[in-house]
N, CA and C atoms as a LAMMPS dump frame, in Angstrom:
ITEM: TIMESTEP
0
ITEM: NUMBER OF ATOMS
372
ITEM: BOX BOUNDS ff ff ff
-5.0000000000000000e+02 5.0000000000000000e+02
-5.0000000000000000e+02 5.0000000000000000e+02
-5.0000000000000000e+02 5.0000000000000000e+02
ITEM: ATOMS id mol type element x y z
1 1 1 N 254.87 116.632 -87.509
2 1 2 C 256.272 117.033 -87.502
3 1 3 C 256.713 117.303 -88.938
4 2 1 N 257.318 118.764 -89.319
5 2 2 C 257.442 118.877 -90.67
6 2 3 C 258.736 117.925 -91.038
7 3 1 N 258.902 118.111 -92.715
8 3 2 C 259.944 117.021 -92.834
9 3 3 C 261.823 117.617 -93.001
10 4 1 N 262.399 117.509 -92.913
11 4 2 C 263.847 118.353 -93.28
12 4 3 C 263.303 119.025 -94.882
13 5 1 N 262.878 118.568 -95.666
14 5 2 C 262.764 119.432 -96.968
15 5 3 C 261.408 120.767 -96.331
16 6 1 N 260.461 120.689 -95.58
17 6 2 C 259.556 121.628 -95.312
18 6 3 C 260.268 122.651 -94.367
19 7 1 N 261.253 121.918 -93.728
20 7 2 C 262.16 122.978 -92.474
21 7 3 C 262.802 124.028 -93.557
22 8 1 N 263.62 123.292 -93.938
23 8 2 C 264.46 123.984 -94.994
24 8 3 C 263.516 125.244 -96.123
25 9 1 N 262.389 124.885 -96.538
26 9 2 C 261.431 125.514 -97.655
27 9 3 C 260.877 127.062 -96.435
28 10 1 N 260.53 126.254 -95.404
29 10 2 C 259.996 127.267 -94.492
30 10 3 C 261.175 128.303 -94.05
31 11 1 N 262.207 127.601 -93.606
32 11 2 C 263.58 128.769 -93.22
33 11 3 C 263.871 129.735 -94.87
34 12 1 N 264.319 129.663 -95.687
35 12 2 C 264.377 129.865 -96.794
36 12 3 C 263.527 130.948 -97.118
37 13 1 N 261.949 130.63 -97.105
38 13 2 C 260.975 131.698 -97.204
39 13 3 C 261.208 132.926 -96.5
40 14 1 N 261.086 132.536 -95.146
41 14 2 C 261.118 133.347 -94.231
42 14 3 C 262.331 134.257 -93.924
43 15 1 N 263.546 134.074 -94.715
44 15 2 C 264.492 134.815 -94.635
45 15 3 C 264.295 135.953 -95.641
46 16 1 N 264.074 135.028 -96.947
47 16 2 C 263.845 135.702 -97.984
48 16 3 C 263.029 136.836 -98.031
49 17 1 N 261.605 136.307 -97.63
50 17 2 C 260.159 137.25 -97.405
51 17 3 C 261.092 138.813 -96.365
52 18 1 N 261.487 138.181 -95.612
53 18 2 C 261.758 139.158 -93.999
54 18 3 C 262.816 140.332 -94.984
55 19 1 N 264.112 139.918 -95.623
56 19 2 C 264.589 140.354 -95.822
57 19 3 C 263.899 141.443 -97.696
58 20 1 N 263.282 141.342 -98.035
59 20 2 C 262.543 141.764 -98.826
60 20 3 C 261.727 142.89 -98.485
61 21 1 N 261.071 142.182 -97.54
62 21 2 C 260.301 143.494 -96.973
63 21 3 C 260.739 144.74 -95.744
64 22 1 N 262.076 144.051 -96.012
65 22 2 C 263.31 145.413 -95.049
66 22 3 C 263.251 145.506 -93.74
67 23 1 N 263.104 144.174 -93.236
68 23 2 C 262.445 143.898 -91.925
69 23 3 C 263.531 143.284 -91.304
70 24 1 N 264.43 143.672 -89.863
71 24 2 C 265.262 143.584 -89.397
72 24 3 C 264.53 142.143 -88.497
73 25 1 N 265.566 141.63 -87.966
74 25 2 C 264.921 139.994 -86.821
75 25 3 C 264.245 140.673 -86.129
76 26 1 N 264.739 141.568 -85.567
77 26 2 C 263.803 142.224 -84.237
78 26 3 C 262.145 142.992 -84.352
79 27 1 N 262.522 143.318 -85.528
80 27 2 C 261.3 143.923 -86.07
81 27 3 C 260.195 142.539 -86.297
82 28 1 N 260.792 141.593 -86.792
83 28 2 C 259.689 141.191 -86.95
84 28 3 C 259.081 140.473 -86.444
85 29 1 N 260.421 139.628 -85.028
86 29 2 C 259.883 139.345 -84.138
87 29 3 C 258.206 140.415 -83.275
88 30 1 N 258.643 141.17 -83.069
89 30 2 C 258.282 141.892 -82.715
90 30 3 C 256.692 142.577 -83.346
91 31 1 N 256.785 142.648 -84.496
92 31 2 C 255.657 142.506 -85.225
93 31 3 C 254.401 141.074 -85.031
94 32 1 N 255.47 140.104 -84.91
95 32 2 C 255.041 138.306 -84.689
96 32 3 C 254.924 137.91 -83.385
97 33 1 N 254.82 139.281 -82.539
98 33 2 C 254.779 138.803 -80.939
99 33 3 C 255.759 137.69 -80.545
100 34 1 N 257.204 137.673 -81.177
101 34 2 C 258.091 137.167 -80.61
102 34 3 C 259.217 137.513 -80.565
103 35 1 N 260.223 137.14 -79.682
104 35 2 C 262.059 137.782 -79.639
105 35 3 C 262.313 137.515 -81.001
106 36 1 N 263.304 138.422 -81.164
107 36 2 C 264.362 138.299 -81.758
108 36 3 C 265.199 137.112 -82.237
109 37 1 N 265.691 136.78 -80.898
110 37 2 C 266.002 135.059 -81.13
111 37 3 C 265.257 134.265 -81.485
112 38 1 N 263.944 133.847 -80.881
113 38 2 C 262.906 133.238 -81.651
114 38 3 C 263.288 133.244 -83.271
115 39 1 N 263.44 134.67 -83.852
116 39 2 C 263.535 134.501 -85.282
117 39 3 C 264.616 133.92 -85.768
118 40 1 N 265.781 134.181 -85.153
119 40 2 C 267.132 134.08 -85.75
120 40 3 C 267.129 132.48 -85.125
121 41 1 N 266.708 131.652 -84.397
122 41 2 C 266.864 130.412 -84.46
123 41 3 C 265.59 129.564 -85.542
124 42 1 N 264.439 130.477 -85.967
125 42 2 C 264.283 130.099 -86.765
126 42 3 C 264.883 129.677 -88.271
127 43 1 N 265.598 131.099 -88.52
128 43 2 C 266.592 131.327 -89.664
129 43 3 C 267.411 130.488 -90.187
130 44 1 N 267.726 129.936 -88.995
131 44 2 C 269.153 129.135 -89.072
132 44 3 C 268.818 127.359 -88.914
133 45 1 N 267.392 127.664 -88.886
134 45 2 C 266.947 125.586 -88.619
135 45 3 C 267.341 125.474 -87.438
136 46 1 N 267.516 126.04 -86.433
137 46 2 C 267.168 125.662 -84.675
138 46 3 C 266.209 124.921 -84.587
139 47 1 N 265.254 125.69 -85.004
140 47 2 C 264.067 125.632 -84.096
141 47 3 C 262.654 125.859 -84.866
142 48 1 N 261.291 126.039 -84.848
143 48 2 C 260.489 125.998 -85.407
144 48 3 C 259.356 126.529 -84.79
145 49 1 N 258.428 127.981 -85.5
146 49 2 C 257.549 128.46 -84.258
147 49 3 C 256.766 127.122 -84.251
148 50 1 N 255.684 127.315 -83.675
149 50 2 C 254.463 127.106 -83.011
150 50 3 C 253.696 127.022 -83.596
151 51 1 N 252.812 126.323 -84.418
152 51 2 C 251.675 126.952 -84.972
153 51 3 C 250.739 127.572 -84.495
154 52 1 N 250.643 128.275 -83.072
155 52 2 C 249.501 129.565 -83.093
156 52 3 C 249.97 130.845 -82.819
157 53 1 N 251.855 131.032 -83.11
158 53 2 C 252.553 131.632 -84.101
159 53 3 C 252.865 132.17 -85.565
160 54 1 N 252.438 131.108 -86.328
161 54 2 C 252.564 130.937 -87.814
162 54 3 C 251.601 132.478 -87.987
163 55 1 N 250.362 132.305 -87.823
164 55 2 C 249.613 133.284 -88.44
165 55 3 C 249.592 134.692 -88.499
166 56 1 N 250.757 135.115 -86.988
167 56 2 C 251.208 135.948 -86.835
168 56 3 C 252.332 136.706 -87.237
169 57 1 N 253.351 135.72 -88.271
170 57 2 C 254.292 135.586 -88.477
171 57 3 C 253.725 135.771 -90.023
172 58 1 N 252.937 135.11 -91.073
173 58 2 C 251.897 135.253 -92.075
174 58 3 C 251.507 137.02 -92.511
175 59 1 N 251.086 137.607 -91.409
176 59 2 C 250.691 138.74 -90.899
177 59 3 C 251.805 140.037 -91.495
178 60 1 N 252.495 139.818 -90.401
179 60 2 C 253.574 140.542 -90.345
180 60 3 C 254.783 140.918 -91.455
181 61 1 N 254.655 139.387 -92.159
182 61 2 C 255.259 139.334 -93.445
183 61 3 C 254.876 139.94 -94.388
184 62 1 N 253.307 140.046 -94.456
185 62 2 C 252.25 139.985 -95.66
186 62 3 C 252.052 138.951 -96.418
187 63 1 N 251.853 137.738 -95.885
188 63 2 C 251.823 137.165 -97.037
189 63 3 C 250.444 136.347 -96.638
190 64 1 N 249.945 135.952 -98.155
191 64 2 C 248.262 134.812 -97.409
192 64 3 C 248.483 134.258 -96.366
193 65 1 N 247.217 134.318 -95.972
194 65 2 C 247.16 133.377 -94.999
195 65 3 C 247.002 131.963 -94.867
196 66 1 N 248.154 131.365 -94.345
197 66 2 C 248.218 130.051 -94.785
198 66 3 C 249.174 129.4 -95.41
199 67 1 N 250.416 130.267 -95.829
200 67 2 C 251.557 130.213 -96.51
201 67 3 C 252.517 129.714 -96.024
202 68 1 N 252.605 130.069 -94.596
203 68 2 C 254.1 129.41 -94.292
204 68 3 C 253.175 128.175 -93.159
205 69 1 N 252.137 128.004 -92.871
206 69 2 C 251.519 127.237 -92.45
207 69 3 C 251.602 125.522 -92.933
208 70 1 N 251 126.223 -94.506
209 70 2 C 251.529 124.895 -95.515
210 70 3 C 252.468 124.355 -95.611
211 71 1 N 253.788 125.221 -95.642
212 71 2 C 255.181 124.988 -95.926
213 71 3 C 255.133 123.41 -94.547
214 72 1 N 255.184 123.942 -93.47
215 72 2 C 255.049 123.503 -92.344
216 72 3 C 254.176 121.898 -92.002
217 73 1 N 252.948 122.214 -92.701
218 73 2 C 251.964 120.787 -92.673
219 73 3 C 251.244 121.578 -91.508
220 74 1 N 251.523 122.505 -91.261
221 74 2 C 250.471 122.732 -89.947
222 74 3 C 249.066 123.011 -90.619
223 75 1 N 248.124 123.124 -90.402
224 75 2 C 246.755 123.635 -90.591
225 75 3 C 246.264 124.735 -90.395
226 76 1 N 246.21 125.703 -91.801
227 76 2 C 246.162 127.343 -91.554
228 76 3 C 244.311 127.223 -91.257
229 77 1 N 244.636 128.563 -90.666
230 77 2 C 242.955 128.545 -90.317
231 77 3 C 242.286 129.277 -91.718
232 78 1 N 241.464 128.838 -92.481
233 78 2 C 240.395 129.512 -93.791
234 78 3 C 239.275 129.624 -93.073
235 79 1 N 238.659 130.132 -94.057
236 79 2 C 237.048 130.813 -93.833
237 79 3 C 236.024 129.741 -94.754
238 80 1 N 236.65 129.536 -96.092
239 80 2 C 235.618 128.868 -96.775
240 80 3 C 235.775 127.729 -96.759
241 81 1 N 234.734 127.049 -96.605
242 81 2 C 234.887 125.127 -96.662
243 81 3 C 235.245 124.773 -97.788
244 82 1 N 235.195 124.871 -98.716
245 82 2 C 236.097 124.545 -99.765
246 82 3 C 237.666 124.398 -99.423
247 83 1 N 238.131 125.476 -99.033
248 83 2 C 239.597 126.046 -98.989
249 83 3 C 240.226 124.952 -97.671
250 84 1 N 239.151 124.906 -96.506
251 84 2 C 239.525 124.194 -95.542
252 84 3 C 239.625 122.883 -95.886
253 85 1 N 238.438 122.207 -96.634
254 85 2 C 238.756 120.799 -97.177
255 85 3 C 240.575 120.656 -97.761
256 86 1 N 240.165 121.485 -99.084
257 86 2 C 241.82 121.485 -99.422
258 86 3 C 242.856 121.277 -98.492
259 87 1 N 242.76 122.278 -98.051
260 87 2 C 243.738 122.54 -96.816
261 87 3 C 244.368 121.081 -95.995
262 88 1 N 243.029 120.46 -95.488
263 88 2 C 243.259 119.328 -94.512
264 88 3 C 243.51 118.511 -95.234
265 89 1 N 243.282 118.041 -96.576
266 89 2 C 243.843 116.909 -97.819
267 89 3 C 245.09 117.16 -98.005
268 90 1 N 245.93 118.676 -97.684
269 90 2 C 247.082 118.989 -98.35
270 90 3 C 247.766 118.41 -97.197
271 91 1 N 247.211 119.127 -96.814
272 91 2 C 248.308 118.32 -94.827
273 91 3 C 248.554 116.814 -95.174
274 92 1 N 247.63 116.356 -94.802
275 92 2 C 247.61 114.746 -94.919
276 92 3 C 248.673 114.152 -96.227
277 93 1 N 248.416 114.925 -97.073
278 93 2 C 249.041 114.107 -98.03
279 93 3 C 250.605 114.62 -97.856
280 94 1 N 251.132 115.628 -96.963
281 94 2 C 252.433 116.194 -96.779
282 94 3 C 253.149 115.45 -95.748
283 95 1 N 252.422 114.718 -95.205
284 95 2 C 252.803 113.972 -93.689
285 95 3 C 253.403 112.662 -94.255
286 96 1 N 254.436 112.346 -94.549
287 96 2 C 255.343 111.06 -95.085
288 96 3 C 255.085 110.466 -93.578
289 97 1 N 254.836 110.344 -92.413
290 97 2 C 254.867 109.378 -91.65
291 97 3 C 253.746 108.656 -91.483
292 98 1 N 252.823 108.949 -92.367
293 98 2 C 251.463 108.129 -92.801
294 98 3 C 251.423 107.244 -93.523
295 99 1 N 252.222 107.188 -94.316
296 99 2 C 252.366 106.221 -95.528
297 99 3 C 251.295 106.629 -96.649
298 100 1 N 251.166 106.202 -97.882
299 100 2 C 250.411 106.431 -99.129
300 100 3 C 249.044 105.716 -98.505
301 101 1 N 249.132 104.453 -97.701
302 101 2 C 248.162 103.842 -97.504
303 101 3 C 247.166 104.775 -96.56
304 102 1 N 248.21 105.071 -95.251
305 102 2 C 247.724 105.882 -94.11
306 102 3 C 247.069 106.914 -94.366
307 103 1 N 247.459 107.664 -95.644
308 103 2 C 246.939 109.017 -96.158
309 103 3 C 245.4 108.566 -96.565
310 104 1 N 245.671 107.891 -97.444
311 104 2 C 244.211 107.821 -98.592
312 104 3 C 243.034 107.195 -97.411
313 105 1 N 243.318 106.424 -96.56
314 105 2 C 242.549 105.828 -95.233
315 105 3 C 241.983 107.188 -94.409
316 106 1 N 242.968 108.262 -94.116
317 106 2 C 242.508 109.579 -93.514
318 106 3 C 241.974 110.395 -94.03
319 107 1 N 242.305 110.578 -95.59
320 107 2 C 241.332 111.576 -96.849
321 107 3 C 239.791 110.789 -96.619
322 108 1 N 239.741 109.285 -96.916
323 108 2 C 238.271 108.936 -96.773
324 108 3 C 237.538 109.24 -95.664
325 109 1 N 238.751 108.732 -94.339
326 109 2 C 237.467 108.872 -93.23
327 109 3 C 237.404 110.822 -92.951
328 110 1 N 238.196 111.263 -93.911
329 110 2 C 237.718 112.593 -93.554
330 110 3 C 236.264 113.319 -93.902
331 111 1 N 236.531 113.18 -95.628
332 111 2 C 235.412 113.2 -96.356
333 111 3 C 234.442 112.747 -96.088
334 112 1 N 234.361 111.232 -95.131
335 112 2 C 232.998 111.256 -95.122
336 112 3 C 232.407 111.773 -93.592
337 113 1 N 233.353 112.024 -92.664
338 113 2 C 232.847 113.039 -91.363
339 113 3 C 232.32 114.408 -92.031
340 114 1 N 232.766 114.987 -93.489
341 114 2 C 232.919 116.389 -93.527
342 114 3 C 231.394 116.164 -94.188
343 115 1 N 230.636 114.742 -95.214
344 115 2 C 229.701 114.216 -95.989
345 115 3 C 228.231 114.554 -94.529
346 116 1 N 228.745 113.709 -92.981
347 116 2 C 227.528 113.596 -92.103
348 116 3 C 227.506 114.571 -91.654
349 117 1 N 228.303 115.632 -91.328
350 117 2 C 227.97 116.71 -91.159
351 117 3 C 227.631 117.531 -91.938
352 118 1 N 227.567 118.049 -93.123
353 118 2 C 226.96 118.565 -93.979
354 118 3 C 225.442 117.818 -94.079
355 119 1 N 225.329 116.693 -93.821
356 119 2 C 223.687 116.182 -94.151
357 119 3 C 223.581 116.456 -92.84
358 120 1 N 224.177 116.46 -91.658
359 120 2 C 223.239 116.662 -90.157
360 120 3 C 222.953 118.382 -90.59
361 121 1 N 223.873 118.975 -90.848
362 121 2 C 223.326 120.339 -91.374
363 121 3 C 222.275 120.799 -91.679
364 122 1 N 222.004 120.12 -92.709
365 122 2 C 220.671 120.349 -93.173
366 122 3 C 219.771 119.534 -93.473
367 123 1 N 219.608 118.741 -92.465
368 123 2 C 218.449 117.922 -91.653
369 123 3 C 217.993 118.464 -90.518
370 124 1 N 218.642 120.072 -90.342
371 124 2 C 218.552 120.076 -88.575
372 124 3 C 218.227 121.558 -88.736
């Protein structure tokens, strides 16, 4: 669940970006495979897509992929394991309902699932 400062960072962007690139609500709903309203209750802190929305919405904007994903804490989809590690450390550490403790407990047991699979990798 993002936090009121990520709602706010994400609405903000997304007005900004939309309106920059001369892109009416409808348009870009529409571009983002969604209404109109969809956008404009985004706009306004209603409401919040979906994340298997976001990327479409990413898209349409132009912007990386993964941008308003982050804003969000959701988990953009990457290509390189590097980028994905990042990625899932950034989340974690964006999630205040984990606590400092909860985080650094989920970075380890991540790293070392991401450690046995890389050695089952190439053992196999």
């Amino acid at each position: 669940m993002p936090t009121a400062a990520q709602k706010d960072e994400f609405r903000r962007m997304l007005v900004e970006t939309r309106t920059r690139r001369r892109l009416s609500q409808r348009q870009l709903g529409k571009a983002a495979g969604v209404s109109k309203a969809a956008v404009s209750q985004w706009e306004v802190g209603r409401s919040l897509p979906v994340p298997a929305k976001v990327p479409n919405l990413e898209r349409a904007l132009e912007l990386e992929p993964g941008t308003l994903s982050r804003l969000l804490g959701y988990l953009p989809i990457t290509s390189g394991d590097d980028k994905a590690t990042l990625d899932v450390i950034e989340a974690i550490r964006r999630d205040a309902r984990l606590g400092e403790h909860g985080q650094e407990l989920l970075i380890a047991m991540y790293r070392q699932l991401v450690r046995q699979h890389e050695a089952g990798a190439t053992s196999g």
